[in-house]
C-alpha positions as CSV (number, residue, x, y, z in Angstrom):
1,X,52.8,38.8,-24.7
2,X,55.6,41.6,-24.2
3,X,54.2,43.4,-26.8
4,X,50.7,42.9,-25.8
5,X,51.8,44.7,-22.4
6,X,53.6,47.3,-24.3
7,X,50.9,48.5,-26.2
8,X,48.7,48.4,-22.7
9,X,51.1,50.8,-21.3
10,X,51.4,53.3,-23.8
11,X,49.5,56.6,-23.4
12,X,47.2,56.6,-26.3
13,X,45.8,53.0,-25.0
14,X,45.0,54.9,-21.7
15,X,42.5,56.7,-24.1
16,X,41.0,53.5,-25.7
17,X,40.5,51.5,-21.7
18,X,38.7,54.9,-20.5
19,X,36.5,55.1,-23.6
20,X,35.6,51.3,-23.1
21,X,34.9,51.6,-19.3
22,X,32.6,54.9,-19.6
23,X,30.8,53.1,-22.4
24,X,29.9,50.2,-20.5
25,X,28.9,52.4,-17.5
26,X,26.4,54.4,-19.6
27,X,25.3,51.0,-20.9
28,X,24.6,49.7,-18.0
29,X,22.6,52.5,-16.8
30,X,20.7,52.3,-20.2
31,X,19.4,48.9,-18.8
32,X,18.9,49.8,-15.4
33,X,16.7,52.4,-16.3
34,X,15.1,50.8,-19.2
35,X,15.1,46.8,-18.0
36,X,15.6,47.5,-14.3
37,X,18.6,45.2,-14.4
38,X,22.3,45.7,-15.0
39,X,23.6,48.6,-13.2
40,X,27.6,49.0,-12.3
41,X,27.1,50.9,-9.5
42,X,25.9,50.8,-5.7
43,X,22.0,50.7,-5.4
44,X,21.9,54.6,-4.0
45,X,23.0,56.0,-6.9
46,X,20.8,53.4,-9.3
47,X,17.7,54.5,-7.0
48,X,18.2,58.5,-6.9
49,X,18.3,58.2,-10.8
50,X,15.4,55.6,-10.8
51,X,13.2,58.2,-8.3
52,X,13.9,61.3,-10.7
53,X,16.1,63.0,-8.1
54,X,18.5,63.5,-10.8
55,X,20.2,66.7,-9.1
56,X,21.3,64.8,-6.0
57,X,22.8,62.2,-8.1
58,X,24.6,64.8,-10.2
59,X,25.9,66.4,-7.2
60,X,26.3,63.1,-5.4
61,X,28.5,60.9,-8.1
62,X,30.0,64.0,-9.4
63,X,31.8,64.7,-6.3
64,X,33.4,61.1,-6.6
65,X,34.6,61.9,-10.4
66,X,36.4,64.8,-9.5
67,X,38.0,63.9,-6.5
68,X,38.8,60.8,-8.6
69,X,40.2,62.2,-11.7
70,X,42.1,65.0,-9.8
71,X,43.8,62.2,-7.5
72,X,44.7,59.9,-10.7
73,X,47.2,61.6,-12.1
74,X,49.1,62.4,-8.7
75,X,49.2,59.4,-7.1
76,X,49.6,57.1,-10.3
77,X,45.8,55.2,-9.8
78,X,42.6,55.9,-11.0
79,X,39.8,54.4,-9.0
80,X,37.5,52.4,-11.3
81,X,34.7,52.5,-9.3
82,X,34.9,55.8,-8.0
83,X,35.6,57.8,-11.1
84,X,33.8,55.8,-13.9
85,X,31.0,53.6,-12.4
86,X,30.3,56.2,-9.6
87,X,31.4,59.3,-11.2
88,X,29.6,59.1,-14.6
89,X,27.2,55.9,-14.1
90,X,25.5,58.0,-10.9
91,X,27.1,61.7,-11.4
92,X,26.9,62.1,-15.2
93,X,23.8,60.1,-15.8
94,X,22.3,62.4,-13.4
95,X,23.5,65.3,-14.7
96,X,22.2,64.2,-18.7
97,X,18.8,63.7,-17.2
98,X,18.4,67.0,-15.3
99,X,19.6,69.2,-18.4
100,X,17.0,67.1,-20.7
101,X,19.6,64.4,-22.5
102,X,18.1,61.6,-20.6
103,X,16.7,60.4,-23.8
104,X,20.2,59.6,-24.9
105,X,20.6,57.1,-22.1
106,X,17.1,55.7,-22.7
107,X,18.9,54.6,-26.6
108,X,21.6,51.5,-26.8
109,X,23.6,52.7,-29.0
110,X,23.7,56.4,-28.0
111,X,24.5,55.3,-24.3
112,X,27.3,53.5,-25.8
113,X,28.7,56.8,-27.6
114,X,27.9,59.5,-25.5
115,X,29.7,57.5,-22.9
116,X,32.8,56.6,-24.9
117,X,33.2,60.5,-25.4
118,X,32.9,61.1,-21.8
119,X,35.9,58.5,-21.4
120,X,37.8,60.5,-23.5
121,X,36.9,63.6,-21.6
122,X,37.9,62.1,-18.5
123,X,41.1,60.3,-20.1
124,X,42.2,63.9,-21.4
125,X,41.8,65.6,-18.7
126,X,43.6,62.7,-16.6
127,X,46.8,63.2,-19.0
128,X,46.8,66.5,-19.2
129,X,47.0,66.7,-15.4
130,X,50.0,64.7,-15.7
131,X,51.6,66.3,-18.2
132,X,51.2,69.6,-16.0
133,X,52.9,68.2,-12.6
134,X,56.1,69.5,-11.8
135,X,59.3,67.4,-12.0
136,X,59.6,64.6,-9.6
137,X,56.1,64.2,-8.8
138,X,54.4,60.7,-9.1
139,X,52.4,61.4,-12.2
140,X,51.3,57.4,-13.4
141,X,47.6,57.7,-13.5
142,X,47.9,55.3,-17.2
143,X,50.3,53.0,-15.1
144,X,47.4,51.1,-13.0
145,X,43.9,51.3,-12.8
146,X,42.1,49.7,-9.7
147,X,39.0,49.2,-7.7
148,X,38.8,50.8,-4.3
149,X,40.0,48.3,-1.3
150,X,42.4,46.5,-3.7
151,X,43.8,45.4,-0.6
152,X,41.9,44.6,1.7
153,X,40.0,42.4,-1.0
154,X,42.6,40.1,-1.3
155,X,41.1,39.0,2.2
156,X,37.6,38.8,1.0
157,X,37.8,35.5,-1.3
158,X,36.1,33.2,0.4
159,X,32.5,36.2,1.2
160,X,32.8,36.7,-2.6
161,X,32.5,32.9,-2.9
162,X,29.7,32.4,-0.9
163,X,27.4,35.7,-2.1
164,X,28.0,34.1,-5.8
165,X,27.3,30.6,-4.3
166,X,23.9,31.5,-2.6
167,X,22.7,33.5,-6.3
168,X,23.3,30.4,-8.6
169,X,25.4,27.2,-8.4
170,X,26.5,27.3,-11.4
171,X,27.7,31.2,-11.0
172,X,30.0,30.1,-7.7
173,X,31.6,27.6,-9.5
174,X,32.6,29.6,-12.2
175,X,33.7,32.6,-9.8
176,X,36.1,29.6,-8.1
177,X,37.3,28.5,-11.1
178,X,38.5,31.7,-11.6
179,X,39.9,32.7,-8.5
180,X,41.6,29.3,-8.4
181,X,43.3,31.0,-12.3
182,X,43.8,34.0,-10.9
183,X,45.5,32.3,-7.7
184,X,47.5,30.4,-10.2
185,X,49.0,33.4,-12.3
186,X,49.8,35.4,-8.8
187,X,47.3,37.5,-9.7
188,X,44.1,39.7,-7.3
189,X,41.7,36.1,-6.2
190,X,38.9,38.6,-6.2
191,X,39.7,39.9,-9.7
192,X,39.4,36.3,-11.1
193,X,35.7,35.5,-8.7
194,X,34.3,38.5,-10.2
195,X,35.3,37.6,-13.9
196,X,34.4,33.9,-13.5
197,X,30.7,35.0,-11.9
198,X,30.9,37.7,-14.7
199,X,31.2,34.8,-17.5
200,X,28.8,32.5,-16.0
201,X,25.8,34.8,-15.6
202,X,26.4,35.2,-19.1
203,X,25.1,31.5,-19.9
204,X,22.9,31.5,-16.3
205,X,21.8,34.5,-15.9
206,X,20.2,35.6,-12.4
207,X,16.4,36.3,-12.3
């Protein structure tokens, strides 16, 4: 396990998580925009790229990647949801479709690659800031990575409980099963609700 958590921490492995997230993302817009279903992102952004009104989205997520990316490095977080599933599942996919690459989105597999090299975009220029920082500065942005409200969702267990409840049985009690892990370990409830409802809808999934 201590080596597992070694290898997690080391720089180049920063590399590999982003290319992984920002593949998924561009995955999931694939099926959004292809099978209407499966987006990881709030329902604006999904509808301004579902409406064609692919500037605004450009300009819209975009402004959430940079802010995002520039705030990584200097306060040792970077915001899943702001800088990959916002940033380039709204932001980027917006920006592909307005300059004519929508078609790349529209294929699997080239969703999957196009956005594993924006990862590694955003992962380079994410170390690089951190290389540049003066002396003294925090400069972790490989150290954690984190949704928004990390917080304040520690709070929200039980409202997490109940939305996955009132989709699909079998989804709630999977999402408390793993909140109850995840309570177990000392570990984020929510983070363990959302994995849990994550793994059921894989065997019950929500029509």
């Amino acid at each position: 396990m201590k080596k597992l958590r070694d290898t997690f921490m080391k720089n180049w492995f920063f590399f590999v998580i982003v290319a992984c997230i920002c593949a998924g993302v561009m995955g999931s817009v694939h099926m959004f925009m292809v099978h209407n279903t499966g987006y990881l992102n709030g329902l604006a952004g999904g509808q301004l790229l579902k409406q064609g009104d692919y500037a605004t989205a450009a300009g819209y997520g975009g402004g959430f990647l940079i802010a995002r990316v520039l705030e990584g490095p200097l306060v040792g977080l970077i915001d899943i949801g702001g800088s990959m599933m916002h940033g380039v599942g709204c932001g980027i996919a917006g920006l592909m479709y307005e300059v004519g690459l929508g078609w790349m989105i529209e294929n699997f597999a080239l969703a999957l690659v196009s956005g594993a090299i924006i990862g590694l975009a955003i992962a380079s220029v994410v170390m690089g800031i951190r290389y540049l920082v003066p002396s003294g500065v925090q400069a972790g942005g490989s150290d954690i990575m984190m949704g928004v409200g990390h917080q304040l969702s520690a709070w929200l267990g039980p409202l997490f409980l109940i939305a996955a409840l009132s989709a699909s049985i079998p989804v709630g009690i999977c999402g408390a099963i793993g909140g109850a892990l995840f309570y177990l370990r000392g570990k984020n409830v929510v983070g363990g609700i959302v994995i849990g409802m994550f793994i059921a809808v894989f065997f019950w999934p929500l029509v």
